[in-house]
N, C-alpha and C positions, 0 to 999 in steps of 0.2 A: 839521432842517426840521420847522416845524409842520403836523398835518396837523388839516384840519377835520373833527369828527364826523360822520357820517352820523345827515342826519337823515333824520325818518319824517314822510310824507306823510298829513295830515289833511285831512279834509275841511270844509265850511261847517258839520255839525252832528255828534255823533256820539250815543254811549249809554254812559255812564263806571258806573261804582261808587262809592262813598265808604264804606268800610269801619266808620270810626271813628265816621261819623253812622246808623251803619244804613239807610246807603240802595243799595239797588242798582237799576241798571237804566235811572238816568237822564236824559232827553234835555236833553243840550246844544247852545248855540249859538257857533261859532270866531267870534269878534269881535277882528279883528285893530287895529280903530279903538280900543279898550279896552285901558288899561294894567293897571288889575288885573282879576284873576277875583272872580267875585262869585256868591251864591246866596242865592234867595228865600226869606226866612225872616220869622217874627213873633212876636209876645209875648216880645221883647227887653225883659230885665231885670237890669241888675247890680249886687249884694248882698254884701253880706260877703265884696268881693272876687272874688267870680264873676259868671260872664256865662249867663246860663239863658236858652233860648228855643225855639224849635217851628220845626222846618224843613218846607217846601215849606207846602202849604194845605192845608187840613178838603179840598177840591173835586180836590186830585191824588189817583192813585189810589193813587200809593206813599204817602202820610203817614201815619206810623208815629202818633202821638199820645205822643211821648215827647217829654219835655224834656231836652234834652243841657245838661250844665253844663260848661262852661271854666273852669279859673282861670290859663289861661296866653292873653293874649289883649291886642291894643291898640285906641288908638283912631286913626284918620287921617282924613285930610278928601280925599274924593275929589269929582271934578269930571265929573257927568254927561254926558252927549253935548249936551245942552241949554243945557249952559253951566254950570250951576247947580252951587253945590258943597254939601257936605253933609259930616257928621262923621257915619263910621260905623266899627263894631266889626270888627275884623279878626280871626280866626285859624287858625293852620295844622292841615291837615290829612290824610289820604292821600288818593291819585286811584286808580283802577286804569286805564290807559286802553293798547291793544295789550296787553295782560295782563300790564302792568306797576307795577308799586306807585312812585307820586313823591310827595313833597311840595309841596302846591298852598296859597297863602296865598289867603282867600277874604273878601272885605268881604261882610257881612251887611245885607242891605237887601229890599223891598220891590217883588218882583217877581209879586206874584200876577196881572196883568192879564197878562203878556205869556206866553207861547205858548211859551217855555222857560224854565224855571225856575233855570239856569246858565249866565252866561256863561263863557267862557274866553280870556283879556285873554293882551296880547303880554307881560306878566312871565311867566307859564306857559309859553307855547309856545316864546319864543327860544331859539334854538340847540338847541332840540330835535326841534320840528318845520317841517315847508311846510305850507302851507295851499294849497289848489288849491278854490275857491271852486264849481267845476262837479262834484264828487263831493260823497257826506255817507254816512256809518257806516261809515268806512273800518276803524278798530277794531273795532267791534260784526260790521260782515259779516265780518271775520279770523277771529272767532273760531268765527263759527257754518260758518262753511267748514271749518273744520280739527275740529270735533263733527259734522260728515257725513262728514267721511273715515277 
């Protein structure tokens, strides 16, 4: 008999890490409408085979001012909520999210106006996690719970 994994309960936003891009600490939004994951990035450039670029904004307060370069990286054509599609740069990376380390594939685009700077798309979450829309920092309070005790 098959049994189903237990999954872990997220909420509508949380507070993730990305190790690999040097970022910690930051606010996500669970967008179960959204098939892939995505984070706001700019000065997308690729050259001799690699993909160089600047994540989050000069205006967040985590933006480090480093340029991360890929050379393992695609391209795909994703289809906003607007309708609208677009050919943007994909590639994988780690998450820390419940203080666990996953690999999360992330399209690169152009989110400085909106009010979180990652989303987190049902390719990420299936079969790993629920979404329950009326909680947010289910991860992030875990942990500061368990660093007061």
């Amino acid at each position: 008999m098959k049994t189903n994994p237990i999954k872990i309960l997220l909420g509508r936003t949380d507070i993730v890490d990305f190790p690999n891009l040097n970022l910690e600490g930051i606010d996500v939004k669970v967008d179960t409408g959204a098939y892939t994951s995505s984070i706001h990035c700019h000065s997308i450039k690729e050259e001799n085979n690699q993909l160089k670029c600047l994540f989050l904004d000069p205006k967040h307060e985590k933006y480090h001012k480093k340029t991360l370069i890929f050379s393992d990286y695609k391209q795909k054509k994703v289809k906003s909520s607007n309708g609208v599609s677009q050919k943007r740069y994909v590639i994988k990376t780690e998450i820390i999210l419940f203080n666990k380390i996953r690999t999360i594939e992330l399209t690169l685009t152009e989110r400085g106006s909106m009010r979180f700077p990652v989303l987190l798309g049902r390719k990420f979450l299936s079969k790993k996690f629920i979404v329950d829309s009326s909680k947010k920092n289910l991860s992030f309070n875990n942990i500061v719970t368990k660093l007061k005790t």
